[in-house]
C-alpha positions as CSV (number, residue, x, y, z in Angstrom):
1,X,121.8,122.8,142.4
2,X,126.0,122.1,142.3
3,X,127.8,119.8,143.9
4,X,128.8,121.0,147.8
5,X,131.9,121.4,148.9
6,X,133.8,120.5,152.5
7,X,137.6,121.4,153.2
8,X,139.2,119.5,155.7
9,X,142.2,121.7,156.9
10,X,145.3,119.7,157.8
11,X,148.5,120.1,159.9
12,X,151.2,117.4,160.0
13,X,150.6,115.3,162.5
14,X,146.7,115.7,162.2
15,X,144.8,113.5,164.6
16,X,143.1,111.0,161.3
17,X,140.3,109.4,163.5
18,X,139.0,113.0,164.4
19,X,137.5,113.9,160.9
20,X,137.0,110.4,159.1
21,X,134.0,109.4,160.3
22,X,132.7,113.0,158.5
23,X,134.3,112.8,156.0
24,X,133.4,109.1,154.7
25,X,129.8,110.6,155.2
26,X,130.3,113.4,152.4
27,X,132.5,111.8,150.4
28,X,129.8,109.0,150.0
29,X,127.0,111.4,149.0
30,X,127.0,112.4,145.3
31,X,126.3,116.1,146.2
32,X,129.3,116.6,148.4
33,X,132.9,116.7,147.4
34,X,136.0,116.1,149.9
35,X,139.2,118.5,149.8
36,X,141.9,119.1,152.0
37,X,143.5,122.2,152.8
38,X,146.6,123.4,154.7
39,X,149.0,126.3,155.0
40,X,151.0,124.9,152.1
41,X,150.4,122.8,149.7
42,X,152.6,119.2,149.6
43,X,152.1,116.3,151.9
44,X,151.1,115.8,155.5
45,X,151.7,113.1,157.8
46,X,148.9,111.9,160.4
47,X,149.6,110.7,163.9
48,X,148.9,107.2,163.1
49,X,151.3,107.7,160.2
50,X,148.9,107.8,157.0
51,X,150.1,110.6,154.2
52,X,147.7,112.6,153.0
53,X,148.4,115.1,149.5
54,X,147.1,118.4,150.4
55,X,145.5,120.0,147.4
56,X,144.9,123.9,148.3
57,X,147.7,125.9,150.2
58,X,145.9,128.7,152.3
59,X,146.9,131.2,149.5
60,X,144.8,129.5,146.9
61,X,141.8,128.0,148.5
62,X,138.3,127.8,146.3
63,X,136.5,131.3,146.5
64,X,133.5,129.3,147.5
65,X,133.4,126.4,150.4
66,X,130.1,125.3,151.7
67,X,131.9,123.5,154.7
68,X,135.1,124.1,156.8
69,X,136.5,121.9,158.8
70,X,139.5,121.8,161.2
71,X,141.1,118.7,162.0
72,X,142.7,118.7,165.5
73,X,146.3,116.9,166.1
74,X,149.7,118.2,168.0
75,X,150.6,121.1,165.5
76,X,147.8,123.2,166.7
77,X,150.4,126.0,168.6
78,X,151.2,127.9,165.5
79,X,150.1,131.5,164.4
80,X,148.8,132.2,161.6
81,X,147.1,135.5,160.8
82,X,145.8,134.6,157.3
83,X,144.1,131.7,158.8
84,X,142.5,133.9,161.3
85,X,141.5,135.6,158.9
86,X,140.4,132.9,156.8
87,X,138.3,131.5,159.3
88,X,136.7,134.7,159.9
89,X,135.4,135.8,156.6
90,X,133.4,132.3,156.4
91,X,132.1,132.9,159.6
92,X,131.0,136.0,158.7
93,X,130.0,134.5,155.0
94,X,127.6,132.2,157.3
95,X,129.4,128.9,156.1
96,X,129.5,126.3,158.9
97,X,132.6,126.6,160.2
98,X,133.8,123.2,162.5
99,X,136.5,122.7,164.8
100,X,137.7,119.6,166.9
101,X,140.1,119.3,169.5
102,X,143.4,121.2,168.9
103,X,141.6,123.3,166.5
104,X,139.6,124.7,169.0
105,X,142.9,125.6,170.8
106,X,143.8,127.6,167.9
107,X,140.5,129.3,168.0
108,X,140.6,130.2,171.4
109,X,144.1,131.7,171.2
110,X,143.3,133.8,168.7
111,X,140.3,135.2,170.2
112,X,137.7,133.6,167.6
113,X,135.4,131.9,170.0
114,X,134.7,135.1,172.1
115,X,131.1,136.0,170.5
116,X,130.2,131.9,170.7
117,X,128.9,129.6,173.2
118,X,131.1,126.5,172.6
119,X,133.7,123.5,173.8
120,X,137.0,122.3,173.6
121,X,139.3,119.9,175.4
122,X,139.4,122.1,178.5
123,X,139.1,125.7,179.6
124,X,142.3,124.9,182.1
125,X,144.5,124.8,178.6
126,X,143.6,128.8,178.1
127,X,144.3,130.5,181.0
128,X,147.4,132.0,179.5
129,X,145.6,133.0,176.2
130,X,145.5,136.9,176.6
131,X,142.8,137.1,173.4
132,X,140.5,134.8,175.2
133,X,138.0,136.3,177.1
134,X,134.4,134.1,177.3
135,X,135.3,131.3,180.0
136,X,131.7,132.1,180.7
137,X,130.7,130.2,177.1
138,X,132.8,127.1,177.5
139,X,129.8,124.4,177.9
140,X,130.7,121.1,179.3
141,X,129.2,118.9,176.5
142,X,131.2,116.8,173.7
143,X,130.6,119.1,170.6
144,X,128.5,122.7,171.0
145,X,126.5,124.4,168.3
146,X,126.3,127.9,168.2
147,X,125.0,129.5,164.7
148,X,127.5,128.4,162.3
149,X,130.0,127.4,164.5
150,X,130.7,124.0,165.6
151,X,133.3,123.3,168.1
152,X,134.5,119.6,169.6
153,X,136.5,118.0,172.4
154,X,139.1,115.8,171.0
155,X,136.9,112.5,171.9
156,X,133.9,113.5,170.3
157,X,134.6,112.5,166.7
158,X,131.4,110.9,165.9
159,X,129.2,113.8,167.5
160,X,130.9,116.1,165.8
161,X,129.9,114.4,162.2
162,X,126.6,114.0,163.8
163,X,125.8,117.4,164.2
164,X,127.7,119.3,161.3
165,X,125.8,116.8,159.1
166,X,122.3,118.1,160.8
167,X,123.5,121.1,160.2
168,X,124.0,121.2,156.4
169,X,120.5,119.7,156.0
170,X,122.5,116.2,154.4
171,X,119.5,114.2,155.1
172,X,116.7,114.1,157.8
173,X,117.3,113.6,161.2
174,X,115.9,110.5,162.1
175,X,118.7,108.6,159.2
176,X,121.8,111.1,160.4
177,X,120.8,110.1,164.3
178,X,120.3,106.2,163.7
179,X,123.8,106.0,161.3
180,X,125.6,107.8,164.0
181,X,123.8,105.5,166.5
182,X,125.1,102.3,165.1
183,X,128.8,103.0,166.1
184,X,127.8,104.8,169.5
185,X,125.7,101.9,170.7
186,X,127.8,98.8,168.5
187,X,125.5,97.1,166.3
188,X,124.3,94.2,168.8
189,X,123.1,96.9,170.8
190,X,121.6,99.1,167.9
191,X,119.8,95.9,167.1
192,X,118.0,95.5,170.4
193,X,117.3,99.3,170.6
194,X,115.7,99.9,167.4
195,X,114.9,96.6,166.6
196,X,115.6,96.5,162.9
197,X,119.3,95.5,160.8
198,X,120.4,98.3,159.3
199,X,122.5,96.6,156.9
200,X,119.6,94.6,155.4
């Protein structure tokens, strides 16, 4: 069996905190590779001011992705009909599909998340988005699964590694929950829960 692969799409301005903790995760794991995607190839600039090289431009991304990921930030009001469509063929192609914050935004606008249960930062931002039609499936949790669609409020960074990596079978449950516990609970706390030091 090859080596996975995840694509992190990118704006400028991309919100860095919202896909590192995932991304440190597959990057760490010898049957996972880490690639970044935007509209163009070139350089973009996070929000706390890192530069990041982008290595695909939307017209030249791998035929073949085992993982998509979009990366919220404050770039997310653009239109882009070969995204949509993008992001529709691998939905359709059943690859897991995930979506954070201002991502989701772009998702909703374009009427993607109208056949899925899911999240975002709030159902108050998309009243005025005319290709929106399921407030009924906006769910009040920090990241919602539905099929191969994950979708995450813009705090929920760590949930949202938490369940796309349950979700691509990366390893068993009991090792993605306890890793992901560790930073929810702070290690002095993790220690007292469980009991064990997870660094020895």
């Amino acid at each position: 069996m090859g080596i996975k692969k995840a694509l992190f799409f990118l704006l400028d301005n991309y919100a860095d905190w919202e896909g590192a903790f995932l991304a440190s995760r597959l990057n760490a794991s010898k049957g996972w590779t880490v690639e970044t995607a935007s509209l163009e190839k070139g350089i973009c600039k996070s929000i706390g001011g890192f530069t990041t090289m982008i290595e695909h431009s939307i017209e030249a991304l791998p035929r073949h992705v085992d993982l998509f990921v979009l990366i919220g930030g404050n770039s997310w009001n653009i239109e882009s009909s070969k995204l949509n469509k993008l992001i529709s063929t691998y939905l359709n192609d059943r690859v897991v599909v995930a979506a954070i914050c201002g991502a989701v935004d772009f998702l909703a606008r374009g009427g993607m998340l109208n056949d899925y249960k899911h999240t975002g930062n709030s159902p108050y931002l998309w009243r005025g988005y005319n290709k929106y039609r399921n407030t009924d499936n906006f769910i009040l949790k920090q990241v919602v699964v539905d099929r191969n669609l994950i979708t995450a409020n813009g705090t929920a960074c760590i949930e949202l590694s938490e369940n796309v990596l349950k979700n691509i079978d990366f390893e068993t449950l009991d090792i993605i929950k306890k890793d992901h516990e560790l930073f929810r609970l702070g290690y002095y706390n993790y220690l007292l829960q469980y009991e064990e030091d997870p660094f020895k």
